[in-house]
N, C-alpha and C positions, 0 to 999 in steps of 0.2 A: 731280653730279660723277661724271664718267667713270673706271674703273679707270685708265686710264689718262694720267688727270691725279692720280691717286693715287701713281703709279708714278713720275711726273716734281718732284713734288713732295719737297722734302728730309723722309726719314721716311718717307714715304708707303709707300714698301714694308715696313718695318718695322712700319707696322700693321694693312697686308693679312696681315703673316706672326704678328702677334700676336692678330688676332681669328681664324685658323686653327687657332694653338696652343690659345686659350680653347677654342675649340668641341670638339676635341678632348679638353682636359679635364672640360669640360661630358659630352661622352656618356661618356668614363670612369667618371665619378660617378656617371651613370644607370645603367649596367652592374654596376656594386657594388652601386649600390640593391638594382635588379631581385634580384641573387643573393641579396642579402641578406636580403629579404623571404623569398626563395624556402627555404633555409635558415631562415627563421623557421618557417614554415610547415611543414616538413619534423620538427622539433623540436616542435614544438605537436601531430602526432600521437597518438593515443592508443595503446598496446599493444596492444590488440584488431587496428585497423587492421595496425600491424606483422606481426601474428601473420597476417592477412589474407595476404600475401607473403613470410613465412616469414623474419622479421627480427624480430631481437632488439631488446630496448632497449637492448641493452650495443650489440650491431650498429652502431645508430643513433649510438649517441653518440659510439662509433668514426667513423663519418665525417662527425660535425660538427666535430670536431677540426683 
C-alpha cells in the first residue's frame, strides 16, 4: 500500500502522523537511556579517578543533582 493511498484513506493521515509521533518518542527514550547510563557511569567512579582531574566527590555529586 502506497503512502498515498494511505493519505486518501479516512484516518490514514492520522497514522502516518501517529507512527511519527511514536518514533519520536521511541528515540526520546533512547536519549534518556543513553544519559542515563552515562550518569550511571560517571557516579560508579572511584575517588582516586576523580582526584585523577582534580574533582571532588562533593564536586561530583553536585552535578549529579
Amino acid at each position: 500500500m502506497s503512502s498515498e493511498n494511505l493519505m486518501d484513506e479516512s484516518g490514514g493521515a492520522r497514522l502516518i502522523g501517529l507512527g511519527a509521533l511514536c518514533k519520536q518518542i521511541l528515540n526520546h527514550l533512547r536519549e534518556m537511556a543513553d544519559r542515563s547510563a552515562d550518569r550511571s557511569r560517571f557516579a560508579a567512579l572511584p575517588a582516586r579517578y576523580l582526584e585523577d582531574i582534580g574533582m571532588t566527590v562533593a564536586e561530583r555529586d553536585a552535578l549529579l543533582r
